[in-house]
Each structure stands twice: as structure tokens, then as C-alpha cells.
VMD Tcl script that draws the C-alpha trace (Angstrom):
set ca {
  {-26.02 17.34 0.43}
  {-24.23 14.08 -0.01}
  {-24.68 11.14 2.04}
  {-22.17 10.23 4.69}
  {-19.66 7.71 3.93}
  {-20.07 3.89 5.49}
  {-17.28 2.85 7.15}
  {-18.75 -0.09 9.12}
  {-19.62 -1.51 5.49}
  {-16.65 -1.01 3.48}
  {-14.38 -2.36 6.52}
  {-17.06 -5.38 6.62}
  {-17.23 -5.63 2.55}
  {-13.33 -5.31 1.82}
  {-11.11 -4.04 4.74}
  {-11.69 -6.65 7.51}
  {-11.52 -9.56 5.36}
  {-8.86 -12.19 5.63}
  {-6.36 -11.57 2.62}
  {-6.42 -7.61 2.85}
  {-5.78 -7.71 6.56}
  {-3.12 -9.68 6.23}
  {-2.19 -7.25 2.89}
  {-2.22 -4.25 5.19}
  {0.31 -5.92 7.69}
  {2.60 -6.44 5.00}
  {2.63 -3.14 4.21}
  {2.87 -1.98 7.50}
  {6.18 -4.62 8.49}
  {7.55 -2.98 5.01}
  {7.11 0.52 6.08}
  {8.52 -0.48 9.56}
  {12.10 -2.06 7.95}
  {12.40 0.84 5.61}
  {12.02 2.98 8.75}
  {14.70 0.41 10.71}
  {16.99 1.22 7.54}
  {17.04 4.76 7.53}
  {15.14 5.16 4.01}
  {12.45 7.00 5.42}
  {10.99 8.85 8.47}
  {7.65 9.33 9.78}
  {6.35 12.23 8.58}
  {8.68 12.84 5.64}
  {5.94 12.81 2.78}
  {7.59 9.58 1.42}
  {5.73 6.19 0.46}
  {7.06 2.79 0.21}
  {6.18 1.32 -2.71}
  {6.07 -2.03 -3.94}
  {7.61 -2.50 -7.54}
  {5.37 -5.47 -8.41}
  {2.31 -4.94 -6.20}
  {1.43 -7.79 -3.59}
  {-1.84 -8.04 -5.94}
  {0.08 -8.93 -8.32}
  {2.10 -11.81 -6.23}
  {5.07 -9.27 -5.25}
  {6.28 -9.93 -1.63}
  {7.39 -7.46 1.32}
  {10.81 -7.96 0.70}
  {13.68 -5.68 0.76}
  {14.47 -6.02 -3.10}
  {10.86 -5.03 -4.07}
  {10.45 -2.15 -2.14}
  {11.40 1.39 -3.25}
  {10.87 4.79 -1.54}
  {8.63 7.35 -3.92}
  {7.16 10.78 -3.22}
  {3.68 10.45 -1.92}
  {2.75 12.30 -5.44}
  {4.81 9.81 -7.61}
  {3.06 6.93 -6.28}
  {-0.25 7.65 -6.10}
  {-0.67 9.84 -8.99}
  {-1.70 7.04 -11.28}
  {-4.42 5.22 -12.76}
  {-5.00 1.66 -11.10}
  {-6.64 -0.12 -13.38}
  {-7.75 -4.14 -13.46}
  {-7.39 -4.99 -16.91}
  {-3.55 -2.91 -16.66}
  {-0.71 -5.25 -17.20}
  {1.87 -5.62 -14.62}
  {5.29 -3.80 -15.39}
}
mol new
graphics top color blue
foreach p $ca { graphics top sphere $p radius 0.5 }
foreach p [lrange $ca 0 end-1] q [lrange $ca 1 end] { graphics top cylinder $p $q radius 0.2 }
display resetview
């Protein structure tokens, strides 16, 4: 049997802290003006996607964002050592 996932101590390790909270409502306000645009829908099986990842140093704006297939953008490899696009 396999031992039940932490959530209390990855949101305390990585989720809750400072940069990826404020990460996560970037992503959120990008979803939101895609939705405002008429891009996507909830529900749709779309994902906004960031060309150059805010990782990276790519911003929420409108001219990095792109609407993928929730298959097309996840389907990859992320990688630390990759090199940005």
C-alpha cells in the first residue's frame, strides 16, 4: 500500500510560499482575460499557456499567452537544465 500524499507539507514546502503564490495569481488573472476575450471557456479542455514561462521571466501579458489543448501543453518533459525556446 502506498503512503498517503502530504498536502499540508508540499503547500508549506513550495505552494504557500511568497513567489509561487503570487505565480499562481498570475496565472489565474491570465486565465480570467482569456476568458473576458472569448479564447476560452470553462470547461472546454483548453489551457492557457505561457510562451516563455513566468520561470523563465515571461509576464501575464496578452502577447505571451496562447490557448493549447490540455494534451499539447502538458505532454512534455520539464526539465531544469532545458533551455528556454
Amino acid at each position: 500500500m502506498t503512503k498517503a500524499r502530504d498536502y499540508r507539507h508540499e503547500y508549506d514546502a513550495y505552494q504557500g510560499k511568497p513567489e509561487q503564490v503570487k505565480n499562481r495569481a498570475k496565472r489565474n488573472t491570465a486565465r480570467a482575460e482569456m476568458e473576458k476575450a472569448g479564447r476560452v471557456s470553462k470547461g472546454d479542455g483548453k489551457d492557457v499557456d505561457h510562451k516563455r514561462p513566468l520561470s523563465k521571466g515571461g509576464s501575464a501579458g496578452t502577447d505571451n499567452l496562447q490557448v493549447k489543448s490540455v494534451h499539447a501543453n502538458r505532454a512534455y518533459k520539464r526539465r531544469s537544465d532545458r533551455k528556454p525556446a
